[in-house]
C-alpha positions in Angstrom: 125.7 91.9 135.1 127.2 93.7 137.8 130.8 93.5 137.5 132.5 91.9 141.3 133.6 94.2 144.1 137.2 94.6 144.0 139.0 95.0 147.8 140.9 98.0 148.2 143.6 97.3 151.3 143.4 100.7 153.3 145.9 102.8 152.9 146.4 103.4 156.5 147.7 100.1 157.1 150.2 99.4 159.7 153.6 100.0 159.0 156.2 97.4 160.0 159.0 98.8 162.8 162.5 99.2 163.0 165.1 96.5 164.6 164.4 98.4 167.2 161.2 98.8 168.1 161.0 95.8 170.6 164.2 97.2 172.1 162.3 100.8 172.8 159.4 99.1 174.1 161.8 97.3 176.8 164.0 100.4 177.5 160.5 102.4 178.4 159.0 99.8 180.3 162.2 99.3 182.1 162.7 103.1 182.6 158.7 103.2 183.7 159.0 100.6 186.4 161.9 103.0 187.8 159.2 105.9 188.4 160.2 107.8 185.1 157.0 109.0 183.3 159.0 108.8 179.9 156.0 110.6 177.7 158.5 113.0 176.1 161.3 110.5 175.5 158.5 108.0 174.4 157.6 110.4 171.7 161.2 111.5 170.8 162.1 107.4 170.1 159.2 106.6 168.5 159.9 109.1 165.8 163.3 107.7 165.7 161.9 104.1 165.2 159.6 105.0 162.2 162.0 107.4 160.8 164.3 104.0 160.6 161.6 102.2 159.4 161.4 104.6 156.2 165.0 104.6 155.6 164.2 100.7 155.1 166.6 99.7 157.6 166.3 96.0 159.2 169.6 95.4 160.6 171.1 96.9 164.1 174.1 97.5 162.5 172.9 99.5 159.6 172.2 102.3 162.5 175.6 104.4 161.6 176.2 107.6 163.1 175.6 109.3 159.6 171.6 107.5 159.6 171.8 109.2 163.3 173.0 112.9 162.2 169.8 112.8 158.8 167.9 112.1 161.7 168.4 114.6 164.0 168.4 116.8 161.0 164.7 115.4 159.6 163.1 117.0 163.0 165.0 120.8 163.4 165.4 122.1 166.5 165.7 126.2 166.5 167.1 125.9 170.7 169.7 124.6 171.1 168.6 123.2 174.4 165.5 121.4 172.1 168.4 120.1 170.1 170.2 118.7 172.8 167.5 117.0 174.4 166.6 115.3 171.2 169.8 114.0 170.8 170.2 113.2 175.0 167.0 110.8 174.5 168.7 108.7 171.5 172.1 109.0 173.2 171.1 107.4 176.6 168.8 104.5 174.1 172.1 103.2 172.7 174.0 103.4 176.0 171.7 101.4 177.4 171.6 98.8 174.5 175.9 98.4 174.8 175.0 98.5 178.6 172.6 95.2 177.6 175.2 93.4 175.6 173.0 94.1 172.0 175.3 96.1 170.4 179.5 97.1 170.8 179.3 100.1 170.5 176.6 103.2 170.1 176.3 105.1 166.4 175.5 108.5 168.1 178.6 111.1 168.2 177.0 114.0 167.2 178.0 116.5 169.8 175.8 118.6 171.8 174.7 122.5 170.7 176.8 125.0 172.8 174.1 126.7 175.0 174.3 130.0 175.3 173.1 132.0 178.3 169.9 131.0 179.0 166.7 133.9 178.2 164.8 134.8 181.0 161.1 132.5 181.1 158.6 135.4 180.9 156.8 136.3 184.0 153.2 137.0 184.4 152.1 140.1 186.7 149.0 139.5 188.1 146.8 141.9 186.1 148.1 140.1 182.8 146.6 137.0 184.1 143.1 138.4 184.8 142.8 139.6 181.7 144.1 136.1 180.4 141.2 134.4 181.9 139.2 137.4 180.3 139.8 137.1 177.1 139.3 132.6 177.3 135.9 133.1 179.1 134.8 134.9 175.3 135.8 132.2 173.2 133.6 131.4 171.1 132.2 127.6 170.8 133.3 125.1 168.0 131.6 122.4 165.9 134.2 120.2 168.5 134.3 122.5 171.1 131.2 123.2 173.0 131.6 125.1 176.2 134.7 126.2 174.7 135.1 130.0 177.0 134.3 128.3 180.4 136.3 125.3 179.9 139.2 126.9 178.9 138.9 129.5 181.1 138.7 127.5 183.9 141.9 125.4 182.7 143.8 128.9 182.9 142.7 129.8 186.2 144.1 126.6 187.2 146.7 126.7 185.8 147.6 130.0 187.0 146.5 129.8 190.6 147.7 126.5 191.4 151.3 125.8 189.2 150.2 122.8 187.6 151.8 121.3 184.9 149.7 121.3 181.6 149.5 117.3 181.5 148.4 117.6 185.3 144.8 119.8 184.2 144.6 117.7 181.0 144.3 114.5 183.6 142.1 115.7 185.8 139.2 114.2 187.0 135.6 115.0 188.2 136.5 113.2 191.8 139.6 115.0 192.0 138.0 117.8 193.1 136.8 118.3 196.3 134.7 121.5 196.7 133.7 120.7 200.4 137.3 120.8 201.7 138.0 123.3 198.4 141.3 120.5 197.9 142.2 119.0 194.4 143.9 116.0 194.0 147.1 115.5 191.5 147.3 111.7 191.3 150.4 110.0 189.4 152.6 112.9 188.0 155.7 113.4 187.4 158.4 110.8 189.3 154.8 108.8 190.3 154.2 111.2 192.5 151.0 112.7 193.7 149.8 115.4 195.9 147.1 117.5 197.2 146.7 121.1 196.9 144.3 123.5 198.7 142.3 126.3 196.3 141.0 129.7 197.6 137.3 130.6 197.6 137.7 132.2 194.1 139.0 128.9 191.9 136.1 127.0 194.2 133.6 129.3 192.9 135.0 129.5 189.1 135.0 125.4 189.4 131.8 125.1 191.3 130.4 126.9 188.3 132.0 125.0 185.6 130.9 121.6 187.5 127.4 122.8 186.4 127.6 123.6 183.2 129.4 120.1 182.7 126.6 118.7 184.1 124.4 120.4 182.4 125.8 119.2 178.5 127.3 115.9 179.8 124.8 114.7 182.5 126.1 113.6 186.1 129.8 113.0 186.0 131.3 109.6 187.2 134.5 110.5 189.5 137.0 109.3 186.7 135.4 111.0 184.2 137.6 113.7 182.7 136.6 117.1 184.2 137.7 118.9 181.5 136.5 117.4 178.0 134.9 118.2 175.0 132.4 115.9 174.6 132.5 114.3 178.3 134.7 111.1 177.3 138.4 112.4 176.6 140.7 114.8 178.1 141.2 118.4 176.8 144.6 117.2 175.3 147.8 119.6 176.1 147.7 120.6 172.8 144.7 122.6 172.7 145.7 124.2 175.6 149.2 125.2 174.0 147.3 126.3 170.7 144.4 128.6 172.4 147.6 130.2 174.7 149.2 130.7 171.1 147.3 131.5 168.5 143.8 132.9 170.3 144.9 134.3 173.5 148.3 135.3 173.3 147.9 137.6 170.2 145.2 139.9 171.6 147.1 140.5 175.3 149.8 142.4 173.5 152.4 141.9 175.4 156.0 143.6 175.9 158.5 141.1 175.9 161.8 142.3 178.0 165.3 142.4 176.2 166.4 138.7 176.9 163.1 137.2 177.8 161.7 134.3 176.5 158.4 134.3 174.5 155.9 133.7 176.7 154.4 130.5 177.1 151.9 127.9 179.3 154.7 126.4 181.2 155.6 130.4 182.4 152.2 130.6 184.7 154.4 127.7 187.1 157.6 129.7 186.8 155.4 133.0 187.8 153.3 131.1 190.6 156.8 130.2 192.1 158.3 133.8 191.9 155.1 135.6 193.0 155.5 133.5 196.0 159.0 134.1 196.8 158.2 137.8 196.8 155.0 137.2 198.9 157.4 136.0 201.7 159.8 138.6 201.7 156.7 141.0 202.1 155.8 139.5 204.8 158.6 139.3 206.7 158.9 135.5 206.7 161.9 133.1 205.6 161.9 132.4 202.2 164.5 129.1 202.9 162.5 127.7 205.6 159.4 127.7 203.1 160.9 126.7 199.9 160.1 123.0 200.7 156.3 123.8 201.1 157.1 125.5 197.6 158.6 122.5 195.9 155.9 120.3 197.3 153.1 122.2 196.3 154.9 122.6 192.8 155.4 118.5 192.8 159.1 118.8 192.7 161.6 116.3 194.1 163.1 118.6 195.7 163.9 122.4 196.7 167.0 122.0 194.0 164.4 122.0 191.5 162.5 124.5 192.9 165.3 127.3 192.9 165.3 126.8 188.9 161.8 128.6 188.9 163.1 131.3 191.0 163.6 134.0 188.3 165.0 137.1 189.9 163.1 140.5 189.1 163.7 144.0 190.2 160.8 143.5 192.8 162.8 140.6 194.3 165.7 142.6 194.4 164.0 145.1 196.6 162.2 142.6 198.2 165.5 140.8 199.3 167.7 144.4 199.6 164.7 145.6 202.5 165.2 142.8 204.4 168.9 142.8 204.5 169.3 146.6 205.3 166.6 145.4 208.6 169.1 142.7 209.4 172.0 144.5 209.0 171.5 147.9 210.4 173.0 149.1 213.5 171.0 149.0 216.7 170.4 152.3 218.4 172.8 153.3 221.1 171.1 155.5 224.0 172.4 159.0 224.2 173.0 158.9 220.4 171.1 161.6 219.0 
């Protein structure tokens, strides 16, 4: 006789939350309903909560500055500006729970890292780029990852031509583009805003192309179907973007990283899109403060405040900027003068 099946519970089972799990869930919507996208701090205070949860805590005021500080130390931050905006995302939480009457008085005093002077974001020249998109176009596929050059080649030329933000060409969609007026649309990014954005011949070609050979492995795309995807049903997620940049592409373009220059990274093709600009005005004899708010609103910024923080200056600026003050400032010819 067979012997009776015995239920094993799975071992994945839901843990139960902190005190203040409910609380986070307010302070996000709250924050959400204000315009705030909140994805990073979401992620920040949810590691909080079940890091809470662990330490077997069920009481507000068992949340002492010292549970705060093991905390902070459980996820290290190398920069100290990573650091700080850990600890700015649980600071502001418990202001806003005294602010709410829930608690007297927040646990977090643990100071802020003393930033030091800031590294330069590394800049991409034009020909580094090209060979960028090179080297993703020979990819090879995946078990996971059909398609695997084209996509993420396609991604990069985005990225590069256009200054998105990496969770702006993971959310992309088949109707947002629009080959016919060569336009693609950025719906709902950061601050709620969206935007449209014109493309060049070049990225209408590459995407033209890459429309296809979706087509081809997926069938006809509906317009809200992710246009870049694996399997036709979920985004590309920001991650694998970030790990093909750094451990498949970045590798193998060798690159010589400046004396106080930051390693390179995704976010840099923005900061280079903006300074390329800059120094496509000067060239051309046009006023780079009259067209810094067509910058910032192509770049989805509130405003040109934010803007200036992309504008690294390089050597070529310099020049750039030195030209065009030596034109304004030169003497006009007197007649007679030899």
């Amino acid at each position: 006789m067979n012997a009776p099946a015995v239920r094993i519970p799975p071992m994945n089972s839901r843990r139960e939350g902190s005190p203040l799990t409910d609380t986070i869930t307010r302070y996000l919507n709250i924050k959400r309903a204000l315009g705030c996208r909140f994805n990073t701090e979401e992620r920040s205070l949810r590691l909080f909560d079940r890091f809470l949860a662990e330490q077997g805590i069920t009481r507000t005021d068992q949340i002492t500055s010292e549970r705060v500080e093991r905390f902070l130390a459980s996820r290290p931050r190398l920069e100290p500006r990573s650091y700080n905006q850990l600890l700015g995302c649980v600071r502001r939480l418990f202001e806003w729970i005294v602010e709410q009457g829930e608690m007297d008085v927040s646990p977090v005093r643990t100071p802020a890292r003393r930033e030091t002077s800031r590294r330069l974001p590394f800049l991409f020249e034009p020909q580094t780029l090209r060979e960028l998109i090179r080297l993703a176009e020979r990819l090879p596929d995946g078990s996971r990852c059909p398609h695997r050059g084209p996509t993420q080649a396609t991604i990069f030329a985005v990225l590069a031509t256009l200054g998105l933000r990496i969770g702006e060409v993971s959310r992309l969609t088949c109707g947002d583009v629009d080959l016919e007026r060569e336009t693609l649309m950025i719906r709902n990014s950061k601050f709620g805003k969206s935007r449209l954005l014109p493309f060049d011949p070049r990225l209408a070609a590459r995407l033209c192309t890459y429309l296809a050979l979706r087509e081809q492995y997926f069938g006809p795309a509906r317009p809200d179907a992710p246009l870049f995807s694996w399997q036709g049903r979920e985004p590309v997620h920001p991650n694998s973007i970030r790990r093909t940049f750094r451990d498949h592409l970045l590798p193998r373009l060798a690159l010589r990283i400046p004396p106080g220059t930051s390693h390179p990274c995704v976010h840099g093709l923005r900061h280079s899109l903006a300074v390329r600009s800059l120094l496509r005005w000067y060239r051309e004899g046009l006023d780079p403060t009259a067209r810094l708010n067509h910058l910032s609103t192509f770049l989805g910024h509130v405003n040109p405040q934010s803007t200036a923080v992309y504008l690294t200056i390089t050597s070529e600026l310099l020049e750039a900027a030195n030209a065009r003050f030596e034109a304004y400032a030169a003497p006009p010819c007197q007649e007679g003068r030899p």
